[in-house]
C-alpha positions as CSV (number, residue, x, y, z in Angstrom):
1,X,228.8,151.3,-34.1
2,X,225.9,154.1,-33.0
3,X,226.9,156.6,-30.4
4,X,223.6,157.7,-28.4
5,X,223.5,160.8,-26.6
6,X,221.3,161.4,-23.3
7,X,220.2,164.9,-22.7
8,X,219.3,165.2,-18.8
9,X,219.6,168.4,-16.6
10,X,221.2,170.4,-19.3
11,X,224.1,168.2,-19.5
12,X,224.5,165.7,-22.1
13,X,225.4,161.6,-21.0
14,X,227.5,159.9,-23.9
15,X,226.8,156.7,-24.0
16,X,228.2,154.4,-26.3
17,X,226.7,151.1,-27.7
18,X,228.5,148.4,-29.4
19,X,225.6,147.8,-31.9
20,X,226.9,145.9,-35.0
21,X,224.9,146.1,-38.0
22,X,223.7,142.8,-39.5
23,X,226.2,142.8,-42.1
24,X,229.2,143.6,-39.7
25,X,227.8,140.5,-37.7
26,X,227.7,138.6,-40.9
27,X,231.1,139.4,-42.1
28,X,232.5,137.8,-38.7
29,X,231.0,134.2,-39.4
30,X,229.0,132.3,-36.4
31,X,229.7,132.4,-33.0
32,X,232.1,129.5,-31.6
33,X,230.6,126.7,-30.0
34,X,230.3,126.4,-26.3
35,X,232.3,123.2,-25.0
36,X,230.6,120.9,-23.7
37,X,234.1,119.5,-21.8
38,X,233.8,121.6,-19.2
39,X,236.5,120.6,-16.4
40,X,234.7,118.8,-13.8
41,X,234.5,120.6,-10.3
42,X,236.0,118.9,-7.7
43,X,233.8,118.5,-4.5
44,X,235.8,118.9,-1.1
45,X,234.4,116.9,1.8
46,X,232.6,118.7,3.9
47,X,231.1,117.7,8.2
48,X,228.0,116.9,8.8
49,X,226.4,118.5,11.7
50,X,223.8,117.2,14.1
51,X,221.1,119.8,12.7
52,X,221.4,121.5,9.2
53,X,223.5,121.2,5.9
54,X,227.2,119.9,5.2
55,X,229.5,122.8,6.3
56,X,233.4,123.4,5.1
57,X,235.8,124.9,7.6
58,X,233.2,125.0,10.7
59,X,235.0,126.8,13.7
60,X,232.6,125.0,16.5
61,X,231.3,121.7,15.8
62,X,228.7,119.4,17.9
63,X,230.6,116.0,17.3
64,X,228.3,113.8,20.2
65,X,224.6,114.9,19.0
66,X,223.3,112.8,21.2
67,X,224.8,113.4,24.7
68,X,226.5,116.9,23.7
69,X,229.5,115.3,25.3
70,X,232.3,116.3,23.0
71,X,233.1,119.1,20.4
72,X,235.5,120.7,18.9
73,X,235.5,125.0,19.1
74,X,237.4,127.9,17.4
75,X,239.1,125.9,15.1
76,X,240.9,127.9,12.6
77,X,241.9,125.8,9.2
78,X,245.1,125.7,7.9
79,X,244.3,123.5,5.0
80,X,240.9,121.7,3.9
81,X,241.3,119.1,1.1
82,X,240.3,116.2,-0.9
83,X,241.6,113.8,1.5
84,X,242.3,115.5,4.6
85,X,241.9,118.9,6.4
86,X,244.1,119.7,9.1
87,X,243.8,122.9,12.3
88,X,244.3,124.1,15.2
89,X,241.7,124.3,18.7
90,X,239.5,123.9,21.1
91,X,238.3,120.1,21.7
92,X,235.7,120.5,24.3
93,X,234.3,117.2,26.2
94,X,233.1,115.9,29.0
95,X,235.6,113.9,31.2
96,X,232.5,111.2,32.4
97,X,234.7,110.8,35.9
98,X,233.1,109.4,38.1
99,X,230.3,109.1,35.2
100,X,228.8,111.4,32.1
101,X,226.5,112.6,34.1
102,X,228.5,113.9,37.1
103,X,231.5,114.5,34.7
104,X,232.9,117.8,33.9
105,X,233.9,119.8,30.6
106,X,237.2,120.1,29.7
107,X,238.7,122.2,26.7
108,X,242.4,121.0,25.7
109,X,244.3,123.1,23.1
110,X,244.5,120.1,19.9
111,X,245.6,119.7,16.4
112,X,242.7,118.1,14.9
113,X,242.6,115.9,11.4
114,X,239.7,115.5,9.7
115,X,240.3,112.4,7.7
116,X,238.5,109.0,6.0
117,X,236.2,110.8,3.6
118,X,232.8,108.7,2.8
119,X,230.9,109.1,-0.3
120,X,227.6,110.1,0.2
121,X,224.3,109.5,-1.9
122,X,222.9,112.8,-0.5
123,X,225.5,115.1,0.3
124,X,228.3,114.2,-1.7
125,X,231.9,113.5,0.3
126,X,232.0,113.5,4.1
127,X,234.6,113.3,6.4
128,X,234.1,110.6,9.0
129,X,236.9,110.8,11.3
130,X,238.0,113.7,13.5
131,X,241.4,112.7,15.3
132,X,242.7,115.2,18.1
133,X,246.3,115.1,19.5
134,X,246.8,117.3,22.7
135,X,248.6,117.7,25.9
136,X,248.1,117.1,29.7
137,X,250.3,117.2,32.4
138,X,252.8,116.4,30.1
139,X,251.3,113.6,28.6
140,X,250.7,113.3,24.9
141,X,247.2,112.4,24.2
142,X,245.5,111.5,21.0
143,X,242.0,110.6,20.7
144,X,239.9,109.3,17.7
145,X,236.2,110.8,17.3
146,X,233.8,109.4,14.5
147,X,231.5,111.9,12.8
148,X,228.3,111.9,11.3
149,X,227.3,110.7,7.6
């Protein structure tokens, strides 16, 4: 090992640099070999929004691109896995009475499960099915909301 000293402002730097000689690198034989048995990542599922990439964990998400009639906002994750991913918010979506167009928003406090995941070509696993259980006037509700792949 060589020790290397800096000089700057009148002070003096130590700095010290493992620098084997060739023979001490010799006497320790060759390097092992990388694996090549890496584990295998596992890709979660992700959602596949109207515009843009796959996302993981999305607190809003458009889930009607084509009418903007339903979506789900501030959803906070309490688990996201391989098979389903489960939380807590906002659905937000139009109540079509008497039609879509003259319909108003609601926003009902749900559980939502994302579930069904579909294998993609291009972006790998996808959920496909957002299911929302909520409450009004009493009434246990649970609706079923397909999503984009």
């Amino acid at each position: 090992m060589r020790r290397i000293s800096l000089s700057m402002f009148g002070g003096i730097i130590a700095v010290a640099l493992l620098l084997p000689t060739v023979g001490a690198a010799a006497a320790r034989g060759p390097a092992p070999a990388a694996s090549s048995q890496a584990p295998a990542a596992k890709t979660i599922p992700k959602v596949l929004p109207c515009l843009g990439l796959p996302e993981v964990r999305p607190a809003n998400y458009l889930m009607s691109c084509a009418d903007a009639n339903a979506s789900w906002k501030k959803v906070k994750w309490a688990s996201w896995g391989a098979n389903t991913a489960l939380g807590t918010g906002d659905l937000y979506q139009n109540d079509c009475q008497p039609n879509c167009v003259s319909g108003h928003f609601r926003t009902y406090l749900a559980k939502v499960v994302l579930s069904d995941v579909t294998q993609t070509k291009k972006y790998g696993p996808l959920y496909s099915k957002a299911t929302f259980s909520y409450t009004v006037k009493e009434k246990h509700l649970s609706e079923t909301f397909g999503l984009a792949t």
